[in-house]
MDAnalysis code that builds the backbone (N, CA, C; Angstrom):
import MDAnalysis as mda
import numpy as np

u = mda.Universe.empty(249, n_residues=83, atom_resindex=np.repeat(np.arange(83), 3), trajectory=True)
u.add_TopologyAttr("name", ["N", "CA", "C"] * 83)
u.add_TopologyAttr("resid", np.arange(1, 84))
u.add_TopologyAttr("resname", ["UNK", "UNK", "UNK", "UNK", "UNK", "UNK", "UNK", "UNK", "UNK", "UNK", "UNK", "UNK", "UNK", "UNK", "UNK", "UNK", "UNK", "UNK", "UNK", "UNK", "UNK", "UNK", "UNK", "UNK", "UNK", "UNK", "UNK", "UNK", "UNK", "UNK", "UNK", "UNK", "UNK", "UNK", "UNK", "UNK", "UNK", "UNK", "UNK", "UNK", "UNK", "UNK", "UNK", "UNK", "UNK", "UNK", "UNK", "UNK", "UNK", "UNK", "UNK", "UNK", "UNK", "UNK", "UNK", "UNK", "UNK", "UNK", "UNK", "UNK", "UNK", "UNK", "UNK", "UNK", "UNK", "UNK", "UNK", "UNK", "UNK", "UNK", "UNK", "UNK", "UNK", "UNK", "UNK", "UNK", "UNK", "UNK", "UNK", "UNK", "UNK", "UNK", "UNK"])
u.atoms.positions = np.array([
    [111.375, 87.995, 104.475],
    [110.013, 88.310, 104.798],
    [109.403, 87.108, 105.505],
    [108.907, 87.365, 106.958],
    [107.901, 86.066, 107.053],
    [106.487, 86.546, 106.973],
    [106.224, 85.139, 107.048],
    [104.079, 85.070, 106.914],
    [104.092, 84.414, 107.849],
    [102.828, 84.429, 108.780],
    [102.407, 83.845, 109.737],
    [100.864, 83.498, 109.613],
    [100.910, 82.576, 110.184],
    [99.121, 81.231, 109.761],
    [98.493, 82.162, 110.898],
    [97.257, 82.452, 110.107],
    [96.311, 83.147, 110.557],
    [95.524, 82.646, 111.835],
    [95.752, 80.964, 111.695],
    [94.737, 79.996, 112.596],
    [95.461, 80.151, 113.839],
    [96.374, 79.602, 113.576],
    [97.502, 78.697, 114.868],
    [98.577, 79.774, 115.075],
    [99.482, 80.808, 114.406],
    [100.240, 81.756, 114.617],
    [101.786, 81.160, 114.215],
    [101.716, 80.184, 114.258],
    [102.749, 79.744, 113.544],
    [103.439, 80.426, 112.243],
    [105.128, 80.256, 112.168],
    [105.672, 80.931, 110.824],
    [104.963, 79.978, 109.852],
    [104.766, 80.364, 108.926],
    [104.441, 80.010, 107.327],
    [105.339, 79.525, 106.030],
    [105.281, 79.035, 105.337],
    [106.265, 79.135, 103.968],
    [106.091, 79.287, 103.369],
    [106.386, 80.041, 102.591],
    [106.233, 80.862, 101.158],
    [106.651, 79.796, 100.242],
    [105.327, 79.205, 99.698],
    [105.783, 77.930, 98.745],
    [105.959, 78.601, 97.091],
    [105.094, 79.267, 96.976],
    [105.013, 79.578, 95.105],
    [104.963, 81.247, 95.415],
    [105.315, 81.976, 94.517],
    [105.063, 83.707, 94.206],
    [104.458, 83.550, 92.556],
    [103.120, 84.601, 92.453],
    [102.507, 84.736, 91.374],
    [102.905, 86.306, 90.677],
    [103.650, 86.460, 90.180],
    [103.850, 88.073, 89.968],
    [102.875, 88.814, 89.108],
    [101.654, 89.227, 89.635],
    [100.525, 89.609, 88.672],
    [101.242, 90.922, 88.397],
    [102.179, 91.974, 88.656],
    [102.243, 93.158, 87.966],
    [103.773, 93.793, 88.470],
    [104.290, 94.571, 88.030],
    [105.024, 95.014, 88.577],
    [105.263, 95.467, 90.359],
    [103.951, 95.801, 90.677],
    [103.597, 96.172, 92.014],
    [102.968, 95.148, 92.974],
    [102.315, 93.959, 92.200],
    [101.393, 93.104, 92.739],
    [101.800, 91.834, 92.335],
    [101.807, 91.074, 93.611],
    [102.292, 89.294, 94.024],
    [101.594, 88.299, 94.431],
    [100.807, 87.304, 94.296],
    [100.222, 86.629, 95.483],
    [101.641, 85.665, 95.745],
    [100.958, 85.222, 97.080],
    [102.419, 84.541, 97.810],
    [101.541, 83.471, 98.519],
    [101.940, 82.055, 97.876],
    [101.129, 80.699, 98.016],
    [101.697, 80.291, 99.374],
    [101.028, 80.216, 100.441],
    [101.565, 80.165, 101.722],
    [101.199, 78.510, 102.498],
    [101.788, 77.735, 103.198],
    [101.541, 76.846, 103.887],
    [102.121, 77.242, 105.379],
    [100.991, 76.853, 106.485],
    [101.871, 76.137, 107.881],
    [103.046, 75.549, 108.098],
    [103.462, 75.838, 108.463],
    [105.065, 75.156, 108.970],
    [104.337, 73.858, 109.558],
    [103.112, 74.238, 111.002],
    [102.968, 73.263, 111.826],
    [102.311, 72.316, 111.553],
    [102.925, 70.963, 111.326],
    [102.412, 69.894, 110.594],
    [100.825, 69.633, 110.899],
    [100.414, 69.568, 112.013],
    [99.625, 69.278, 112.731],
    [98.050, 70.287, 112.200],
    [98.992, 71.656, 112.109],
    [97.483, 73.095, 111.369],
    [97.497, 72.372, 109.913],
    [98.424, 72.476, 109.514],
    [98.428, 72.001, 107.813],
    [97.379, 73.066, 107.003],
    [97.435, 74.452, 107.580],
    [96.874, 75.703, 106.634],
    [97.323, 75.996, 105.944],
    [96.502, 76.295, 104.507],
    [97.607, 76.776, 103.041],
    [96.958, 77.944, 103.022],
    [97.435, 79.021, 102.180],
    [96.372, 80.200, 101.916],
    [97.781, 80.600, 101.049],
    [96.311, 81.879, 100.347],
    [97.170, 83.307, 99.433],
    [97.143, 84.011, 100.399],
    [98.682, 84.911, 100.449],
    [98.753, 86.038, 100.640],
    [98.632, 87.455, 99.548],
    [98.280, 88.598, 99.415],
    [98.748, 89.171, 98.592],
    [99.848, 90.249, 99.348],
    [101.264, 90.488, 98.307],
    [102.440, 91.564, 98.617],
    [101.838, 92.560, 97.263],
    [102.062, 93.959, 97.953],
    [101.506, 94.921, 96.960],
    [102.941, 95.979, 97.861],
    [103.060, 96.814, 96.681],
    [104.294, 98.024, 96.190],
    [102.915, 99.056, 97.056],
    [103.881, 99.998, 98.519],
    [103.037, 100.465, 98.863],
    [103.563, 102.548, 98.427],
    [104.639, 102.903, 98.605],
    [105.106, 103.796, 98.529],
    [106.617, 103.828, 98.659],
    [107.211, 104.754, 98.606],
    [108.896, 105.376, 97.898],
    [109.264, 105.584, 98.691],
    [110.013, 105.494, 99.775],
    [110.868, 106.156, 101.067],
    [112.204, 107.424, 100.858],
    [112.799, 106.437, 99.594],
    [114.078, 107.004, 99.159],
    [114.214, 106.793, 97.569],
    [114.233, 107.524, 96.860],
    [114.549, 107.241, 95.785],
    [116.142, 106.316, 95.356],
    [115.970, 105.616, 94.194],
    [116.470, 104.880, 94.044],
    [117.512, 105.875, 92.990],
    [118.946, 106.396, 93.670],
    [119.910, 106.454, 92.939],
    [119.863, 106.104, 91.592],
    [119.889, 105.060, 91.168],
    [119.808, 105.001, 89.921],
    [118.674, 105.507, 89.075],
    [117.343, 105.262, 89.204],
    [116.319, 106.323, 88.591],
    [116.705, 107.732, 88.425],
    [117.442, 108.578, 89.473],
    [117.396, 109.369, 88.824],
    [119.246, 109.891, 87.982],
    [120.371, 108.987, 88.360],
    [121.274, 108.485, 87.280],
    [120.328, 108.503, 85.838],
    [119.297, 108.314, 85.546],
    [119.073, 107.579, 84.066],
    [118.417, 108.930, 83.796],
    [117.634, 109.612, 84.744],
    [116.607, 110.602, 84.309],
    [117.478, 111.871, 83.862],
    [118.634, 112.417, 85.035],
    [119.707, 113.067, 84.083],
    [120.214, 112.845, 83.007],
    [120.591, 111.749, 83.129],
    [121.448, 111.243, 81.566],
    [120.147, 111.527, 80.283],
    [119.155, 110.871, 80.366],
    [118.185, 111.605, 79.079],
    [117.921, 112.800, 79.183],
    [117.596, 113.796, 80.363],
    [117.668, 115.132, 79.913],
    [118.828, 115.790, 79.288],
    [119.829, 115.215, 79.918],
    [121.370, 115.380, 78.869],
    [120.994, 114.781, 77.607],
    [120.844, 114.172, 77.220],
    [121.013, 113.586, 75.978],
    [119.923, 114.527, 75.225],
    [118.601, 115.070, 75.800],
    [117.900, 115.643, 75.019],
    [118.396, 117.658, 74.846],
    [119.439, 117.528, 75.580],
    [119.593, 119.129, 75.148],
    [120.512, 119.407, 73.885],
    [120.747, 120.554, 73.773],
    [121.486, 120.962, 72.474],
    [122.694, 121.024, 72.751],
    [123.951, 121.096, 72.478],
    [125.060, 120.995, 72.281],
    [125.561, 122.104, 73.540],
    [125.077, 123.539, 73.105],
    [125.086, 124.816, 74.018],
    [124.378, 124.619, 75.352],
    [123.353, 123.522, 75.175],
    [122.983, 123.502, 76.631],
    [123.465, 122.600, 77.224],
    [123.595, 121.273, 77.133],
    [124.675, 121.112, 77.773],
    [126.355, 121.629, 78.312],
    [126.767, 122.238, 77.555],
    [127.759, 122.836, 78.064],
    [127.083, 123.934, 78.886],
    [126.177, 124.199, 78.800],
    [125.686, 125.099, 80.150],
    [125.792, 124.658, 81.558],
    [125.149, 123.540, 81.817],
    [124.701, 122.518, 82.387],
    [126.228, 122.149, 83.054],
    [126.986, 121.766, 82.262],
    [128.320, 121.201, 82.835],
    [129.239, 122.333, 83.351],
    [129.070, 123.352, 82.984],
    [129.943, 125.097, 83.102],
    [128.780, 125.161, 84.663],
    [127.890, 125.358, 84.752],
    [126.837, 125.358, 86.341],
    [127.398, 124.527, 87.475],
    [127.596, 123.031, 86.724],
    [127.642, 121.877, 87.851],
    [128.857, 121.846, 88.052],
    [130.043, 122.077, 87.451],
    [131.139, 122.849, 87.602],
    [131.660, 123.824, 88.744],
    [130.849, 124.924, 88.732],
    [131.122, 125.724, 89.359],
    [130.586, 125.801, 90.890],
    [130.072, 124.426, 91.178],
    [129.552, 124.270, 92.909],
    [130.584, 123.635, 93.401],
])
């Protein structure tokens, strides 16, 4: 990821990350260019899902499996079976 100084346009460095939440970061930023010597916060925020993540739903089957009855699962596996 780069940041770029708002003043001068110069790349930036990502000196410190604050992880306020699962979704939300500030990102302690300095100038590269010795000369601007601008620091600032950025904030990175979780904006939306493009693709689900394979594994989420790996886990979300596996507990609906785990929550059926004996007969329903073998339903379930006799269905997915037969495609």
């Amino acid at each position: 990821m780069r940041v770029y100084c708002k003043v001068c346009g110069q790349r930036g460095r990502i000196t410190k990350t604050n992880r306020l939440s699962t979704d939300v970061s500030d990102l302690y930023c300095q100038c590269t260019d010795a000369e601007c010597g601008h620091s600032w916060v950025a904030t990175l925020s979780f904006a939306h899902t493009l693709s689900p993540s394979a594994k989420t739903t790996n886990q979300l089957v596996l507990s609906l499996m785990g929550s059926l009855t004996p007969e329903g699962r073998q339903l379930v596996l006799k269905v997915m079976g037969a495609q």
